[in-house]
C-alpha positions as CSV (number, residue, x, y, z in Angstrom):
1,X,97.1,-109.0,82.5
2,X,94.0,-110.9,82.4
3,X,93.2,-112.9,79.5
4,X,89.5,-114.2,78.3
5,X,89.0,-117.2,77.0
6,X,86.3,-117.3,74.0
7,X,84.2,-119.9,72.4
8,X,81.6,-116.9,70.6
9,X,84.2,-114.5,69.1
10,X,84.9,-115.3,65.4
11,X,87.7,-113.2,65.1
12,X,88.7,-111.4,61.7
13,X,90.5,-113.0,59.2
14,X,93.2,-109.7,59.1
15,X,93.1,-110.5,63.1
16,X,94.0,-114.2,62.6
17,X,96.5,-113.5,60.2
18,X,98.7,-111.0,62.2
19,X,98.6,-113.7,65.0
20,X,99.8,-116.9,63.0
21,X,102.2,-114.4,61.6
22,X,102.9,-113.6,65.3
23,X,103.5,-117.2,66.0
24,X,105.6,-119.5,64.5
25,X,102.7,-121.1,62.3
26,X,102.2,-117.9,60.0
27,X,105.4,-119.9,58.5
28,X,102.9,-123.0,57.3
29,X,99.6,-121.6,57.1
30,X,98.3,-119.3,53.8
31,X,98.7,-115.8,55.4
32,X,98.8,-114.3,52.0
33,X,96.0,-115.8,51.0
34,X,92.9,-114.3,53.0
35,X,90.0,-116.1,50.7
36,X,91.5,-119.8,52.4
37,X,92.4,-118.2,55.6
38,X,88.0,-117.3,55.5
39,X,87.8,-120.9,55.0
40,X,90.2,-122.4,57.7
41,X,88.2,-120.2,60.4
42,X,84.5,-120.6,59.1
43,X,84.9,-124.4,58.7
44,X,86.5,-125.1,61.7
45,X,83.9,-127.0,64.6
46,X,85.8,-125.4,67.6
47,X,87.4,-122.3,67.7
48,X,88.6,-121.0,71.0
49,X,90.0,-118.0,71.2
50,X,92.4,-115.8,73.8
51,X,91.8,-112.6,74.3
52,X,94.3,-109.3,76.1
53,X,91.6,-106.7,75.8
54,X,90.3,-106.5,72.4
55,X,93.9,-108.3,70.8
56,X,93.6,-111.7,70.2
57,X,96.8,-113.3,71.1
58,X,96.0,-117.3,71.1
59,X,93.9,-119.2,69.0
60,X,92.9,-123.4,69.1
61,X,91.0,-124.2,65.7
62,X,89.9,-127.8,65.9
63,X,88.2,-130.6,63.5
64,X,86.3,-132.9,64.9
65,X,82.8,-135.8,65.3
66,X,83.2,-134.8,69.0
67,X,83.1,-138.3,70.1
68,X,86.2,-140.2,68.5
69,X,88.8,-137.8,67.2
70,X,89.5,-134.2,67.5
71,X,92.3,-133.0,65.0
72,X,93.8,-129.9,66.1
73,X,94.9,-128.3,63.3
74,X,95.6,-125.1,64.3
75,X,97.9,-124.1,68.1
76,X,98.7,-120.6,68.1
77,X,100.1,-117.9,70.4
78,X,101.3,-114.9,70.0
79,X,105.8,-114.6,70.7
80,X,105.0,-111.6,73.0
81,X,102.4,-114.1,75.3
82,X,104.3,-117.4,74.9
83,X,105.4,-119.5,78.0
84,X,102.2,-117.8,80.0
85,X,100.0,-121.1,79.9
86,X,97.7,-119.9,77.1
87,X,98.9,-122.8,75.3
88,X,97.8,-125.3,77.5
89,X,94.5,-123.4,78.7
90,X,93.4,-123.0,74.4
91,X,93.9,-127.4,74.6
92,X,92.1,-127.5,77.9
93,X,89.3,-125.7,76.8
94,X,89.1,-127.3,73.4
95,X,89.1,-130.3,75.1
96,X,86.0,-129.5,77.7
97,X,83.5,-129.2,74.7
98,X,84.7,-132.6,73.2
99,X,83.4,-135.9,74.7
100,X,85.1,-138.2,77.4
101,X,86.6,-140.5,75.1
102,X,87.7,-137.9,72.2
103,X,91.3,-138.5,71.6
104,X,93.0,-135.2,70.5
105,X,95.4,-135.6,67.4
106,X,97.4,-132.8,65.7
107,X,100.6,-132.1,63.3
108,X,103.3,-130.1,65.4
109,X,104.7,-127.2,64.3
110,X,108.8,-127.7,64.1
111,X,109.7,-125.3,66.7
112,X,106.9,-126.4,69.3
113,X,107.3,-130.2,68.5
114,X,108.5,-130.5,71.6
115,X,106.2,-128.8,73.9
116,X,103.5,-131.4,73.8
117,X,104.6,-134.0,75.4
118,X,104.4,-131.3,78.6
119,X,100.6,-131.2,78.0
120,X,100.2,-134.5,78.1
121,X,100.3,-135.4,73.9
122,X,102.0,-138.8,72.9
123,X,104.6,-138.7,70.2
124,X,103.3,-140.3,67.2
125,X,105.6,-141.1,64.3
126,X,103.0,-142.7,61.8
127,X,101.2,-139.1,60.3
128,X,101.0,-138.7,56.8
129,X,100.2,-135.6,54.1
130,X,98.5,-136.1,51.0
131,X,99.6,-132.2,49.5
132,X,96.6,-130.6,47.0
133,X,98.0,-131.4,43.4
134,X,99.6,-135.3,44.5
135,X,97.4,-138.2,43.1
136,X,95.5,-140.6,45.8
């Protein structure tokens, strides 16, 4: 199996559904709500995508000003393609289109909280979510 590695294929939003639903993250992320889902994947700066042929099985959908701080908000793999490195490849890649001194920054996932600190990631502990509907 050969997988491609994409920076120029916006994929669906059906297709991006069916593989955060695939992964763990369809658990925290508005799969039943495609109109936001059109949002998250149009408004992203960098989206890399993995590719098995035409099924897209890993995604990396990053904010960022490309020169301070990159959030990545979204790390996603399909279950059937986990623990083959596309995990780490989707960061590396991410990480060749931001600058030198980008720092990389993201929210982990409960069940994959512990697989960043194998890519490198430092825990952390100060993060904090202001949920739609709370005052500021």
């Amino acid at each position: 199996m050969e997988i491609a590695y994409r920076d120029d294929a916006a994929p669906g939003v059906e297709a991006a559904i069916e593989l955060y639903r695939a992964s763990t993250l369809g658990e925290r992320r508005p799969v039943d709500r495609p109109d936001i889902f059109r949002g998250m994947l149009d408004n992203a700066n960098i989206t890399i995508t993995a590719w098995d042929g035409e099924r897209l099985v890993g995604i990396a959908r990053t904010l960022t000003d490309f020169t301070y701080v990159a959030y990545l908000a979204d790390l996603a793999v399909h279950a059937d393609y986990q623990r083959q490195g596309i995990g780490k490849r989707l960061v590396a890649e991410t990480r060749q289109r931001l600058g030198r001194e980008c720092m990389v920054v993201l929210l982990a996932a409960p069940q994959a909280n512990d697989y960043y600190a194998g890519l490198g990631f430092e825990h952390n502990p100060r993060a904090w979510v202001l949920k739609p509907g709370q005052p500021a």
